[in-house]
N, C-alpha and C positions, 0 to 999 in steps of 0.2 A: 523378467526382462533381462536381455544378454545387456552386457557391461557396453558395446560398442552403439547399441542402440537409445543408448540414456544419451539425455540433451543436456547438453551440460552449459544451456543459457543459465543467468543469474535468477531468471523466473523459474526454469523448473528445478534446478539446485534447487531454490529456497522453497517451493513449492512441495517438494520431498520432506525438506527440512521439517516444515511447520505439520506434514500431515495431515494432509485437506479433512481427512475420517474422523480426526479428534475433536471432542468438545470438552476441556475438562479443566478451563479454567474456572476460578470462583468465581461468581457473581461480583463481591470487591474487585475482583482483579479486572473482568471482564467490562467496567461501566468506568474502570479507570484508564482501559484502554481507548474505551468508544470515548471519551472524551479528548485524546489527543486531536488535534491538528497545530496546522502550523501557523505561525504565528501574519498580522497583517505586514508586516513588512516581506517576507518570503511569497505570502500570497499576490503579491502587487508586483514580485517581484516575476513569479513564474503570469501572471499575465502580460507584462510587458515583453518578456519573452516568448509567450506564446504569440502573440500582435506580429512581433517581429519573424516569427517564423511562417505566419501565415505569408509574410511580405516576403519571403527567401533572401531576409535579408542578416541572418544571426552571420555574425562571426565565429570561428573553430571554438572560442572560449567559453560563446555563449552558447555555442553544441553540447560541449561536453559538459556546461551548469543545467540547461534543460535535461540534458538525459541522468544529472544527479537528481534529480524534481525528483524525472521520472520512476527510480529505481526507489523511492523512498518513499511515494505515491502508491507503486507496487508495496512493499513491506503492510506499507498502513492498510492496504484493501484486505490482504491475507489476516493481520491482524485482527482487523473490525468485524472479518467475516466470521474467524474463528470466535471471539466474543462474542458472537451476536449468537451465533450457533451453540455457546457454553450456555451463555442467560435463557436461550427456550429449553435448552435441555432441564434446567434446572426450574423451569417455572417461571421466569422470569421477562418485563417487558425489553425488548431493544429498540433503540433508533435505527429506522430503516435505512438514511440515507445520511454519508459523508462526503466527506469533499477532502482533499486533500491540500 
């Protein structure tokens, strides 16, 4: 791929970074990653700003706090995927589905 042709959004940066191909975290590592989320005050938090975006009605502040959700909702999916991907390589069961 030429240099002028890479997308240089934070998904596909990070997307390179993590190496969608690899599975080769441990098992320990992998079931302590699928165990993150975020915590109920953030979750309550990104749905009331979700509410409010369905309404068009967020503020510039509360843009740029939804699209930090976002970008860190992104991380956790690459991560949980790659984990989940390590634990069948190795034999292992995983949780199919998270939330961020």
């Amino acid at each position: 791929m030429n240099q002028t042709s890479l997308s240089t959004s934070e998904a596909a940066i990070v997307g390179r970074l993590m190496k969608r191909d690899r599975a080769d975290f441990s098992p320990e590592l992998s079931r302590e990653i699928l165990s993150l989320q975020l915590g109920p005050e953030d979750q309550a938090r990104m749905r009331e700003l979700s509410l409010k975006a369905q309404g068009g009605s967020l503020t510039e502040e509360e843009q740029r706090e939804i699209e930090n959700y976002r970008r860190v909702g992104y991380w956790l999916g690459i991560l949980w995927s790659r984990a989940r991907l390590s634990l069948k390589r190795a034999g292992g069961d995983a949780p199919h589905e998270h939330r961020a």
